[in-house]
C-alpha positions in Angstrom: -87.5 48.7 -5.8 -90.3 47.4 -8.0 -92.8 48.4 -6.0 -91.9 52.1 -6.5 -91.0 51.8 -9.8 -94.9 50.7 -10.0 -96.3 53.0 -7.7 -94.1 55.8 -9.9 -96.5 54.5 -12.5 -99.6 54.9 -11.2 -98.8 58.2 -9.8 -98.6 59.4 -13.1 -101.7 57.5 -14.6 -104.7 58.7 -13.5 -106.9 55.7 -14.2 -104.7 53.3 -12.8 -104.7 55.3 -9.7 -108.5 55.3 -9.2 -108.5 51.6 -10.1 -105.6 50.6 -7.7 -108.1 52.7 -4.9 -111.3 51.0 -5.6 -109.5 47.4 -5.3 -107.4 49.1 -2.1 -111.1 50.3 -0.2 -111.2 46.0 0.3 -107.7 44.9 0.7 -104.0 46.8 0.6 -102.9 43.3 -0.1 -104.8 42.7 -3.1 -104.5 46.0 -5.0 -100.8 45.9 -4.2 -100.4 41.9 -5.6 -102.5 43.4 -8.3 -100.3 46.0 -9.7 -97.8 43.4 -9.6 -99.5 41.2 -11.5 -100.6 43.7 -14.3 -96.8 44.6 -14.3 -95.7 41.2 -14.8 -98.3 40.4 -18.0 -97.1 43.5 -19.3 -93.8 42.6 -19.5 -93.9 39.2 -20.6 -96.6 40.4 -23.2 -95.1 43.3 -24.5 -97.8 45.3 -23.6 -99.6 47.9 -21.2 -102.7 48.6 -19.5 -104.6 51.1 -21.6 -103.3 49.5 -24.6 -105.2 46.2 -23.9 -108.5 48.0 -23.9 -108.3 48.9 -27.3 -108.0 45.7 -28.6 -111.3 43.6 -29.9 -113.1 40.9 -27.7 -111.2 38.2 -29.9 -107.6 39.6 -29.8 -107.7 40.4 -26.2 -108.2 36.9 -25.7 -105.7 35.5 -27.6 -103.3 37.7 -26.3 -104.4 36.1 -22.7 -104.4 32.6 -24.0 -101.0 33.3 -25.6 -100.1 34.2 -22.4 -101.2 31.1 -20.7 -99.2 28.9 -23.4 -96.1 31.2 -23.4 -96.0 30.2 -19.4 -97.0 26.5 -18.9 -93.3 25.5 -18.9 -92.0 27.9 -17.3 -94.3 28.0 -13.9 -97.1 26.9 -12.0 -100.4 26.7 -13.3 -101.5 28.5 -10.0 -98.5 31.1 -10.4 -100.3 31.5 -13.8 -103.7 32.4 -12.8 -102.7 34.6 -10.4 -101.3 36.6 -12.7 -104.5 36.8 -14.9 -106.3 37.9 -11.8 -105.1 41.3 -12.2 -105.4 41.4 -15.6 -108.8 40.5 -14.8 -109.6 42.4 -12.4 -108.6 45.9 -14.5 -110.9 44.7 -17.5 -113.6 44.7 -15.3 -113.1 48.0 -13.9 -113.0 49.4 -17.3 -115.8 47.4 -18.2 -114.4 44.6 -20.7 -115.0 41.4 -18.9 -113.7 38.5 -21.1 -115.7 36.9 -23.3 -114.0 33.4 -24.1 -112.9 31.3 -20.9 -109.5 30.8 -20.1 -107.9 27.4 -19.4 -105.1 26.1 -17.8 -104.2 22.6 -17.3 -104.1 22.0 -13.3 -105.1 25.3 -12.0 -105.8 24.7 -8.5 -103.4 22.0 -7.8 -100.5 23.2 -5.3 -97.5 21.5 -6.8 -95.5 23.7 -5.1 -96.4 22.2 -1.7 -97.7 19.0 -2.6 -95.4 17.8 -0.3 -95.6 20.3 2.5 -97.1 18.9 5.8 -98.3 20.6 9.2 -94.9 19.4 11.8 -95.4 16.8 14.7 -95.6 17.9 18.7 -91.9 17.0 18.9 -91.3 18.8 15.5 -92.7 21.8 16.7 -90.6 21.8 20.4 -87.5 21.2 17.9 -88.5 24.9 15.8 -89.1 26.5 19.6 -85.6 25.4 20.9 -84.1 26.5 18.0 -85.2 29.9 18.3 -84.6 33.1 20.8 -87.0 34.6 22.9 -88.6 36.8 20.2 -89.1 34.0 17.0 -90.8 31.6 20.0 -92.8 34.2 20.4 -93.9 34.6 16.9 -94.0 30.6 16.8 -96.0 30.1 19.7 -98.9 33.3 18.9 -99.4 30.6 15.4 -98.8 27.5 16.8 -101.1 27.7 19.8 -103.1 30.6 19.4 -104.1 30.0 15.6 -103.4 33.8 14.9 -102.3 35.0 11.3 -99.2 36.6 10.8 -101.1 39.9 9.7 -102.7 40.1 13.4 -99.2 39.9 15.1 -97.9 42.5 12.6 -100.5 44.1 9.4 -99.1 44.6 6.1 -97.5 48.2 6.5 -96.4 47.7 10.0 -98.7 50.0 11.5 -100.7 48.0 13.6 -101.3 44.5 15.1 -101.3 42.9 18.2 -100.7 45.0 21.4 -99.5 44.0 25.4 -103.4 45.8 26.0 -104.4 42.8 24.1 -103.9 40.3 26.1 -106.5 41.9 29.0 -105.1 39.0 31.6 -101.7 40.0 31.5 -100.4 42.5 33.7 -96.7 44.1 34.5 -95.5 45.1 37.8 -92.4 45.3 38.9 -90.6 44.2 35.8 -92.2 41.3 36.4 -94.9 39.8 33.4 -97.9 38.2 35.4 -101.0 36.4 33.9 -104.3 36.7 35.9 -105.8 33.3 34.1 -104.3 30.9 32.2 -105.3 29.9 29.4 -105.3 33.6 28.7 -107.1 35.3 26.6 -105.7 37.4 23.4 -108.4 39.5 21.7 -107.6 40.2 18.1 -109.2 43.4 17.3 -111.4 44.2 14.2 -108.3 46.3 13.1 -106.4 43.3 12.6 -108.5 40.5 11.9 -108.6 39.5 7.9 -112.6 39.5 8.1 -112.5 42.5 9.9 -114.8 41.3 12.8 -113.5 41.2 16.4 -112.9 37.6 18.0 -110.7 36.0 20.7 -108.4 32.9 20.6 -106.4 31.4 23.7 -102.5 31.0 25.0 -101.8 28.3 27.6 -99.4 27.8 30.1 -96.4 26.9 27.7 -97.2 29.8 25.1 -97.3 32.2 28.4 -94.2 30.8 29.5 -92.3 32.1 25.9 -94.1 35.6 26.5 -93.1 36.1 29.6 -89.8 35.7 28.9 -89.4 37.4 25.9 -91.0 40.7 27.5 -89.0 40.6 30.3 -86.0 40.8 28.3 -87.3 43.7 26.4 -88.0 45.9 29.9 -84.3 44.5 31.3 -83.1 46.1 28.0 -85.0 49.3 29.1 -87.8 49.1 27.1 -90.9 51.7 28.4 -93.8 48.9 27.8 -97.6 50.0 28.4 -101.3 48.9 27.1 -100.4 50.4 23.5 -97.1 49.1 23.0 -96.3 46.5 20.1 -96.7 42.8 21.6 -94.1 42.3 19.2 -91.2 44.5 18.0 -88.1 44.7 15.9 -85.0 43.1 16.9 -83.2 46.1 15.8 -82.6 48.7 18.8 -83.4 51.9 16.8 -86.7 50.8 15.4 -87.9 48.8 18.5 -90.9 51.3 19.6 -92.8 50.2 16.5 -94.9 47.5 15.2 -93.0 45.3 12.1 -94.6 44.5 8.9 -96.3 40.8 8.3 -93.5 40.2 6.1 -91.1 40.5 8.9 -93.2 38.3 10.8 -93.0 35.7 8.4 -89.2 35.5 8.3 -89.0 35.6 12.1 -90.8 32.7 11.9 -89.0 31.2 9.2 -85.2 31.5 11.0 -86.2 28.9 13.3 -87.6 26.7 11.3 -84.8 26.4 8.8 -82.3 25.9 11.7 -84.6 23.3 13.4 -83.7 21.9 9.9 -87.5 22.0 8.0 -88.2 23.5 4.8 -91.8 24.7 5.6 -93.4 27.6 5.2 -94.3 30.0 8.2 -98.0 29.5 7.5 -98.0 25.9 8.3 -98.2 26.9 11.6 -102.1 27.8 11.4 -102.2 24.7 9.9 -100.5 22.5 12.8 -103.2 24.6 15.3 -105.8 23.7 12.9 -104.9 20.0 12.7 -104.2 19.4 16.3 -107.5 21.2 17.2 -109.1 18.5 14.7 -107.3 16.0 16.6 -109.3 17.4 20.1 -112.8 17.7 18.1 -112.2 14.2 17.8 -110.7 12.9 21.0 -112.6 15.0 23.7 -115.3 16.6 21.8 -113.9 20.6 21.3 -116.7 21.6 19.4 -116.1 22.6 15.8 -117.4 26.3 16.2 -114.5 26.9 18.3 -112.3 25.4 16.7 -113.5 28.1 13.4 -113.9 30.9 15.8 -110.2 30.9 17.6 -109.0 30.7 13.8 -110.8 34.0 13.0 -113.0 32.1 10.1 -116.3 33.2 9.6 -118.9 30.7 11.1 -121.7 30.3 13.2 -120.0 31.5 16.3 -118.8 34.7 14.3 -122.0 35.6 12.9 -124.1 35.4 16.2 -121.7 37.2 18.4 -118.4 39.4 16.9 -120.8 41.8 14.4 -121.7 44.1 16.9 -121.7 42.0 20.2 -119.1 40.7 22.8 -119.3 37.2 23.7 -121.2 36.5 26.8 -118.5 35.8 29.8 -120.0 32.0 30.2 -119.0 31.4 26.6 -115.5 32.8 27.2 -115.4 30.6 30.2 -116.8 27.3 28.4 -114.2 28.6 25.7 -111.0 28.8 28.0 -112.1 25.1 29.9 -112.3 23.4 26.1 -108.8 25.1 25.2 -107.5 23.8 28.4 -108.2 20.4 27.4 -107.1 20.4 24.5 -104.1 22.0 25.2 -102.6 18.3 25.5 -102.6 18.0 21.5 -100.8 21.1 21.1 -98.4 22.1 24.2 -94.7 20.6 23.4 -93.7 20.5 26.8 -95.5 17.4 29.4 -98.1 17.4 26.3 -100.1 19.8 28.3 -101.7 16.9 30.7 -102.4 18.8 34.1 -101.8 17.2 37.8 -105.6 16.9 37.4 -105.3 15.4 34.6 -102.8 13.3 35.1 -104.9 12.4 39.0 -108.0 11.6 37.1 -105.7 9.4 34.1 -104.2 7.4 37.3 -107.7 7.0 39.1 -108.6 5.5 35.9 -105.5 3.3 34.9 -105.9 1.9 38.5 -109.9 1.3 38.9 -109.1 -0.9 35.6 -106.5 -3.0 37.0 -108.4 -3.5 40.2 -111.0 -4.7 37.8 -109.2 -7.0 35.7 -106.7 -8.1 37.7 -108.5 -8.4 40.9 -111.9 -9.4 39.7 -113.4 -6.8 41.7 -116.8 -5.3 39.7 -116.5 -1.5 38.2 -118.8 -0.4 41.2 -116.7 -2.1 43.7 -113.5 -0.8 41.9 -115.0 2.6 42.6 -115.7 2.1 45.8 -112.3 0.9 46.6 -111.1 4.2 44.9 -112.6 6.4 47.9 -110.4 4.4 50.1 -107.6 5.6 52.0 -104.4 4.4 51.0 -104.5 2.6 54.6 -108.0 0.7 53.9 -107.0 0.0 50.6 -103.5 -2.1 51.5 -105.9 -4.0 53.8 -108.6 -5.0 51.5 -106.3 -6.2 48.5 -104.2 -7.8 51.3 -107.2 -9.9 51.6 -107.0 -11.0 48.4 -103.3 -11.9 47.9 -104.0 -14.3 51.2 -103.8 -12.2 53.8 -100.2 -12.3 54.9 -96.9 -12.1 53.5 -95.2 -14.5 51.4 -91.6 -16.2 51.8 -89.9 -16.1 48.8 -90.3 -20.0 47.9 -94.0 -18.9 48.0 -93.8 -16.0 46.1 -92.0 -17.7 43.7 -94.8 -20.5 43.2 -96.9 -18.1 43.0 -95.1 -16.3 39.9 -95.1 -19.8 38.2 -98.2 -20.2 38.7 -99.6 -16.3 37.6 -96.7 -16.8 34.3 -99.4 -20.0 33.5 -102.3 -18.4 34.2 -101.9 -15.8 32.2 -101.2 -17.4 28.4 -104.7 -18.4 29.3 -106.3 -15.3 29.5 -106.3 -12.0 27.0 -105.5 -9.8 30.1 -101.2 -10.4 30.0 -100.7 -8.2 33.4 -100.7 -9.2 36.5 -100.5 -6.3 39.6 -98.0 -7.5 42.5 -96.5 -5.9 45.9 -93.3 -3.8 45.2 -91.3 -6.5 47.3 -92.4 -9.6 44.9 -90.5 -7.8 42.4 -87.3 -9.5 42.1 -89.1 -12.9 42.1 -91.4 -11.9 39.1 -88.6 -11.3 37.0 -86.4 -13.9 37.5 -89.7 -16.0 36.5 -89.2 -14.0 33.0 -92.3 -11.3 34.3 -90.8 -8.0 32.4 -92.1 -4.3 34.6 -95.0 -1.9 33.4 -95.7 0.5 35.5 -95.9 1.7 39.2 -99.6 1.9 40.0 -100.3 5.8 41.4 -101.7 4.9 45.0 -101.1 1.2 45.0 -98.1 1.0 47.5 -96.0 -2.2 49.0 -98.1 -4.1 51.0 
């Protein structure tokens, strides 16, 4: 309702008008917050638009810093200032930029959400199961992808993201398929707040929510092609069309309040960001990337999106360094792959062979290529060659439960059939070693 009490306003208000259209050739956004905020200082003030131009250098200023001192106990110093960026911004249409600068006492500190932080991994799977299949959706496109709400939805809910968006997803049969995974979702210039074209990434998990979410809608009867909505209303009757960014938000923000958090939608970006920071560090994701998936401007932005399409080896190099990092953000097996999780146990065990063993890292290796056969047989060798009786096994626990408050290594690797010995000698288990199997 205020909005079109304003808009009533400037409808009648020539000047306004052509000021609210130069600010809206930039943003929507910003000359729509920007009426607001001229309505707000006009209220509180007592006051209106024209009416502030007549006034002298001197008294226009004092009415501002009036302003500023008539607020500070009542809101934010941020809350503040954005006001007086509207205010600002008409004077300098009309040529009457302020003359004296304005304070106020801890602009630019968020006391709002001083508290506010990004969630965990097992915050995040908590929000997803306490969601249906359209909010994980929403959740997953921020949490994994990076994208803004905006992009899913754009302010008047006339655009945003489309099924032709995702290029590697196909439809047949009912049935949602994805030709690569991580796929790719291309955010068009259309939608993307610096208004150059880039892509970002979905993995397996993120796929998994899409999948099911628009197969519900064609089980519901749904007609879905290229052009259709990626996202749609909940609402029946208004389910052909895209929904505005504000709807987006509260989509998002259902699940999050019955997961039990009091955050704000847009600390999603933040939890891609931070676990993407996490990956820079941990396996070396390059920082461009990183920028670029966000839709920031950078160096990967300015070399390729202004009039080019990335080059398909980047996009490649791209999907392999989301893959890997997809272990920081995935809430579900953490992302690790069986090849991942093949290459971890190679590892694990080439160091206990190494430690435990005394066998050298190019022997340990070599022992690696081994069949599971060969390899029983050499480390046979070393525990004797033969099996123990359980007196012997036992002496031999007593003396490994000596050796090793000797040593900073505390583990010692054992036959699965030792087992019961080892513990009775006060031994507690680890882990089964991967391809290590009873001798």
């Amino acid at each position: 309702m205020a909005r079109k009490r304003i808009f009533k306003k400037i409808e009648m208000d020539s000047e306004l008008q052509r000021w609210y259209n130069s600010v809206k050739r930039g943003s929507v956004i910003t000359a729509d917050v920007n009426l607001r905020r001229m309505e707000a200082f006009c209220s509180i003030m007592k006051t209106d638009p024209h009416a502030m131009l007549e006034l002298s250098d001197k008294d226009l200023t004092d009415l501002i810093d009036d302003f500023v001192t008539e607020m500070e106990d009542k809101s934010t110093p941020n809350y503040i200032s954005s006001i007086l960026k509207g205010v600002k911004s008409w004077l300098a249409f009309n040529n009457k930029p302020l003359i004296r600068k304005i304070r106020i006492s801890d602009v630019g500190i968020p006391k709002s959400l001083k508290d506010e932080r990004v969630p965990s991994q097992d915050e995040l799977k908590r929000i997803l199961q306490a969601g249906n299949p359209r909010e994980r959706a929403c959740v997953i496109l921020m949490a994994h992808s990076g994208v803004r709400p905006e992009a899913i939805g754009d302010y008047h809910g006339r655009d945003g993201l489309t099924i032709g968006d995702l290029p590697e997803m196909e439809i047949e049969n009912g049935e949602v398929k994805f030709k690569k995974i991580p796929t790719v979702i291309n955010v068009r210039s259309e939608i993307s707040k610096i208004k150059k074209a880039y892509i970002t990434f979905l993995g397996d998990e993120g796929c998994s929510y899409l999948k099911t979410y628009i197969e519900q809608r064609i089980r519901s009867g749904e007609n879905i092609t290229k052009k259709t909505p990626l996202i749609v209303a909940s609402k029946s009757k208004m389910r052909t069309g895209f929904i505005s960014t504000v709807n987006i938000s509260d989509t998002i923000r259902m699940p999050i309040r019955r997961a039990g958090f009091n955050l704000r939608p847009y600390v999603l970006r933040g939890y891609f960001d931070t676990q993407l920071l996490i990956a820079e560090s941990k396996i070396g994701l390059p920082r461009d990337y990183r920028v670029f998936w966000m839709g920031h401007s950078g160096t990967m932005e300015a070399k390729y999106t202004t009039d080019k399409k990335l080059p398909e080896d980047v996009v490649e190099d791209m999907r392999d360094k989301y893959a890997k990092s997809l272990k920081f953000l995935q809430t579900e097996n953490k992302g690790l792959s069986d090849e991942d999780k093949e290459s971890l146990e190679k590892t694990l065990t080439s160091s206990v062979l190494m430690k435990i063993f005394g066998y050298s890292e190019d022997e340990a290796e070599k022992l690696m290529a081994l069949s599971d056969e060969e390899l029983q047989k050499e480390l046979k060798k070393k525990l004797g060659g033969k099996d123990l009786d359980p007196d012997s096994i036992r002496k031999k626990a007593l003396q490994d439960y000596k050796d090793i408050s000797k040593r900073k290594n505390k583990q010692v690797m054992i036959p699965i059939d030792y087992v019961d010995e080892y513990f009775d000698i006060g031994f507690e288990f680890v882990a089964s070693i991967g391809k290590i199997k009873p001798l």
